[in-house]
N, C-alpha and C positions, 0 to 999 in steps of 0.2 A: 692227367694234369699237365701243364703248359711248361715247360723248362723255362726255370728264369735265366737271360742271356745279359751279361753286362755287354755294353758295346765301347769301347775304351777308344778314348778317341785323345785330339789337344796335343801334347808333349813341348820340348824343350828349346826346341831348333826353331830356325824358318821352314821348315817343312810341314809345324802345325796348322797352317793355312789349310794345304792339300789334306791334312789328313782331316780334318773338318768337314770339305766337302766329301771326299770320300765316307764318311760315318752318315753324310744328310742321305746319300743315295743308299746305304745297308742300311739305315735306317726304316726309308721307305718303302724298300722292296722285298725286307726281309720278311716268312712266314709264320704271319701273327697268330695262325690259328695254332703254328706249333708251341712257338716261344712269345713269353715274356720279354720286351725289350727295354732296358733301362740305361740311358745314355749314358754313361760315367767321361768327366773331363778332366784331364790332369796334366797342372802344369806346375811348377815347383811351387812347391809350400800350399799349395789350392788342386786337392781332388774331390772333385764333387761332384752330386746328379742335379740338375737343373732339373728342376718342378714345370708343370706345366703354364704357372702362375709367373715363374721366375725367380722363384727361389731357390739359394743352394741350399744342399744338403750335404755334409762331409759326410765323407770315405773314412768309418771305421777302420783304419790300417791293420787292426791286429788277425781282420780275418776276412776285410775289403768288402764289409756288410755295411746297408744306410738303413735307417731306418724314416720310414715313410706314414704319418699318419698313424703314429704311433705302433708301426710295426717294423717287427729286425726281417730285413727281406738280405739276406745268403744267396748268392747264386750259385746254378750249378754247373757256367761253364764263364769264359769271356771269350768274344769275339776282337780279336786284337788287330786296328784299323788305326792304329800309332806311328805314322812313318816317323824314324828319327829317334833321338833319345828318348826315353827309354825306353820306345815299344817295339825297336827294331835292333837294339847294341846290345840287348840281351838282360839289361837289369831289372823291367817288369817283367820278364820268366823267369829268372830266380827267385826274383820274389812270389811268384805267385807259387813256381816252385816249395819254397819252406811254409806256405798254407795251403797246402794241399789241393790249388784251387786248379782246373782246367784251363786249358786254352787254346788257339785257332794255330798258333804260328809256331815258328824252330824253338826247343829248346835255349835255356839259357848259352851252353858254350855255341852251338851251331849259330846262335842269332851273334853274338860276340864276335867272332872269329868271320865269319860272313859280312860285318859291317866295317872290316878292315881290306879291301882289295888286295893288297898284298900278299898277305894270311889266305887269303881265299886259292889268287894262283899259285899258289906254294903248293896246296894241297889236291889242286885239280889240275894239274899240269903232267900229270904220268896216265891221262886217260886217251885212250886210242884214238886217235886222228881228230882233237884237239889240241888245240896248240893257242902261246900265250907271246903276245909282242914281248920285246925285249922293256925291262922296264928296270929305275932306280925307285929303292924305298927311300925318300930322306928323313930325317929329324931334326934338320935345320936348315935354312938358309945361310950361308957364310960362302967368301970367296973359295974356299976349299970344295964346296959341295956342286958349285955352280963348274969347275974346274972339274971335279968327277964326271960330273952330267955331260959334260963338250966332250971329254978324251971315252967315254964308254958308248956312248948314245950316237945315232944318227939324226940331223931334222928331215921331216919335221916333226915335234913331241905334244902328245897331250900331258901338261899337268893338271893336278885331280886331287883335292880334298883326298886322302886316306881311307878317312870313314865317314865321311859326309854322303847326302842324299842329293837327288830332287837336279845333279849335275851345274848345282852352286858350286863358285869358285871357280869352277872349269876353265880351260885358255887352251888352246891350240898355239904351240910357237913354230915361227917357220923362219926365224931370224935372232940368231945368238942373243944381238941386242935387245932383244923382249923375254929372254929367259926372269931376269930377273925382276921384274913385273911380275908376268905368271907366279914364280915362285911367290912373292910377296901376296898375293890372291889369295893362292891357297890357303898359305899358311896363315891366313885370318882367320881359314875357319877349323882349321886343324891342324895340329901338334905335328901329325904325321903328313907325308905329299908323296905323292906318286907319279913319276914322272916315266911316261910309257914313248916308246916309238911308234909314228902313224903307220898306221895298216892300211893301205887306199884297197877299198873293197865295199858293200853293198850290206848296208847295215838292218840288222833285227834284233825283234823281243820274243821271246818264246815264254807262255807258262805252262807251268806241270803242277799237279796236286796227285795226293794219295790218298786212293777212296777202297776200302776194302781189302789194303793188304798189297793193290798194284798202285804205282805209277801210271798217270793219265798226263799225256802230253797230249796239250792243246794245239792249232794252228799256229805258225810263227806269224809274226806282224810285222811287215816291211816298212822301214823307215825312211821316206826323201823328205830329207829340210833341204828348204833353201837357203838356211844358214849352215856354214862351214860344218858345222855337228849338232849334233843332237845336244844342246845346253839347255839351261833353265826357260828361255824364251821361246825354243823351242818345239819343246814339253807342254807349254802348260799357256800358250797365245796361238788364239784361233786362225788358222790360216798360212802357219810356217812351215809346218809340216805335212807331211802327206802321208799317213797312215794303210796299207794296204794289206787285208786281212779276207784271207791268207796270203802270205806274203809270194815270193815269185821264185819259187825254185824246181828244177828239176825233179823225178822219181828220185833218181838218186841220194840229192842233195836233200829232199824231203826226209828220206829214210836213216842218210846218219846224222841228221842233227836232232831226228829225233832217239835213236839210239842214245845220244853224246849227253844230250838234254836228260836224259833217265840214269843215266850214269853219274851225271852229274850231282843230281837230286839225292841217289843213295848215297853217294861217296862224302856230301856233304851231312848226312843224317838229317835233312830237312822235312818237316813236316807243316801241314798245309798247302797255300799258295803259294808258290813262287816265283818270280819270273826271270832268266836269263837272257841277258844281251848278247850277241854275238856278230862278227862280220863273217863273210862270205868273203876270200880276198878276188879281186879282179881276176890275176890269172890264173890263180890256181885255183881257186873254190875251196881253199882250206878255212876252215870253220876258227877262227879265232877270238876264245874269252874275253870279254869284255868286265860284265859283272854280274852279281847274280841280287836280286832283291827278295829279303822274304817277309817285306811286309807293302805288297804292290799295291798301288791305286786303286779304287773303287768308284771312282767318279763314273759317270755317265758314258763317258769317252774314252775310258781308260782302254789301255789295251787288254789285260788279262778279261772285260766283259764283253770286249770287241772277237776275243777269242773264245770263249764260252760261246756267245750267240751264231759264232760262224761253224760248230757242230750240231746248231740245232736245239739246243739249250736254256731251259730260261733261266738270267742269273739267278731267281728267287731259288730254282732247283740248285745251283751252285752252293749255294750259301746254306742250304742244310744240306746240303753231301759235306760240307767241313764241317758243319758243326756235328751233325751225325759221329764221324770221325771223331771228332775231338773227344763226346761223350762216351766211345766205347771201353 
C-alpha cells in the first residue's frame, strides 16, 4: 500500500513564494507509484489541502488529518518544503513533534537554533580547519551599537537578518556612513542582526543528507554573481549568477570541505537535506562558515538538485532516499 505523504509547503515570511515553487517541482517529480501526495498550505490562521476543483479543506490540527470526500485520510510522514517560519525556525517540528507525526527535515531545537546564525557559529566554530569571520550579534539599533560595530569590526561588513532566509535584508557596508542604513534594513526583518567582517574569497554551497546511518556529501556549487554578493536578486533572477556545479577546487580542498561539511552536519544533529555555504579565502584557502540551511530549495534550478544530478542521480531517487529515511 502507497504511504500517504503530506507535502507542506506556504508559510509566514516573504520566502513563501520560493517555497511554492519549490513544492510545484516535489510535487511533480516525486514517486507516485510509492506515495500518496497531498499538498497541505499553511499560512496563519489558513492550513489547508487545496482540492483538485479548488476547494480548501482544513487541517484538522489535533492530529494534521483532512478529511476528503468523506474520508479521515492521517498521514504517515510530511515532506517539509516550508522555507521560513515555521517550517524552517523549528515550530512545525515541534508540533509535529507532540503528534507523533514524521518528517523530512531537523528537529525542532536543531531547526531553531540553525535559523539564528549566530547560534549557529557559536556551536560550529571549534571544528577543525573551519573557521568563522569576526562578527557582532545585535538587538538593537542605537548610537551605542553602531559605536560598538566601528571600535570592534573592520570594513568592509555584511549585515544580515539574524534568522531571516532567501538573503533578504542583506547589505554589504563598505563606508561607516551606510552602517546605519544597513542596520535599519535588517532590522525590519528581524529583532536580532548580524553584523559579520568581509571575507574576500570564492564562494559555495554544498549539501549533505543522511541515508542509512552515513552522511552523503554532495558536489559543492560555485557561486560568481555579478553582484557584489550573493543577495535576494541574485538567488532567484535569471542571469546574475553563475552557478558552477561542481564547483572549482583542488583534490585537496575537495576533501576537507567535504570532511568539515560532514562534521558539520553531526555536530549540528541535522537531519535530512541541508545545505552549507562557505567561502574558500583568496590567500589562504581557509574554508570559512557562512550558513547552513535545512530547509533548501527544490525548484528546478536549485542548487541541492543541481548537486544531486552532478553524481548521477535522479532527484525522483533523492526524494524517496529522505523520505525512506524519514519512515524508518
Amino acid at each position: 500500500m502507497k504511504k500517504k505523504i503530506a507535502l507542506v509547503t506556504g508559510g509566514y515570511t516573504g520566502e513563501s513564494v520560493i517555497s511554492l515553487k519549490s513544492a510545484a517541482v516535489v510535487e511533480r517529480i516525486i514517486d507516485r507509484e510509492k506515495y500518496d501526495v497531498f499538498k497541505i498550505l499553511i499560512y496563519p490562521e489558513n492550513w489547508h489541502y487545496l482540492t483538485e476543483s479548488g476547494d480548501e479543506l482544513p487541517v484538522d490540527l489535533n492530529d494534521f488529518s483532512i478529511t476528503l470526500e468523506g474520508e479521515k485520510i492521517k498521514f504517515d510522514g510530511v515532506f517539509n518544503i516550508l522555507h521560513g517560519a515555521p517550517g524552517e525556525d523549528g515550530k512545525l517540528a515541534g508540533y509535529f513533534d507532540m503528534i507523533g507525526l514524521r518528517y523530512t527535515t531537523c528537529d525542532a531545537l536543531t531547526s531553531a537554533i540553525t535559523m539564528n546564525k549566530g547560534y549557529t557559529k557559536a556551536i560550529i566554530q571549534d571544528i577543525p580547519k573551519l573557521f568563522v569571520a569576526r562578527s557582532l550579534q545585535l538587538f538593537e539599533n542605537s548610537d551605542h551599537t553602531q559605536k560598538e560595530v566601528q571600535t570592534i569590526l573592520n570594513l568592509p561588513l555584511f549585515i544580515k537578518p539574524n534568522n531571516g532566509g532567501s538573503s533578504i535584508g542583506m547589505s554589504k557596508v563598505k563606508d561607516w556612513g551606510d552602517l546605519n542604513e544597513a542596520l535599519t534594513k535588517a532590522f525590519a526583518e528581524d529583532s536580532q542582526v548580524l553584523v559579520e567582517e568581509f571575507v574576500s574569497g570564492r564562494e559555495f554551497s554544498i549539501g549533505m543528507y543522511k541515508t542509512s546511518g552515513t552522511v552523503k556529501v554532495l558536489p559543492a556549487t560555485e557561486i560568481v554573481s555579478s553582484k557584489e554578493f550573493f543577495d535576494y536578486e541574485a538567488k532567484y533572477s535569471e542571469g546574475v549568477t553563475e552557478e558552477i556545479t561542481p564547483g572549482r577546487m583542488n583534490e585537496e580542498e575537495k576533501e576537507r570541505v567535504e570532511k568539515i561539511a560532514a562534521q558539520v552536519y553531526e555536530k549540528l544533529n541535522c537531519k535530512g537535506a541541508v545545505r552549507m555555504d562557505y567561502f574558500l579565502e583568496h590567500e589562504s584557502g581557509k574554508c570559512f562558515f557562512i550558513e547552513i540551511n535545512t530547509v533548501p530549495g527544490q525548484t528546478e534550478t536549485s542548487l541541492i538538485s543541481q548537486q544531486v544530478k552532478a553524481i548521477g542521480m535522479e532527484v525522483k531517487d533523492f526524494y524517496t532516499e529522505l523520505i525512506e529515511e524519514m519512515l524508518k
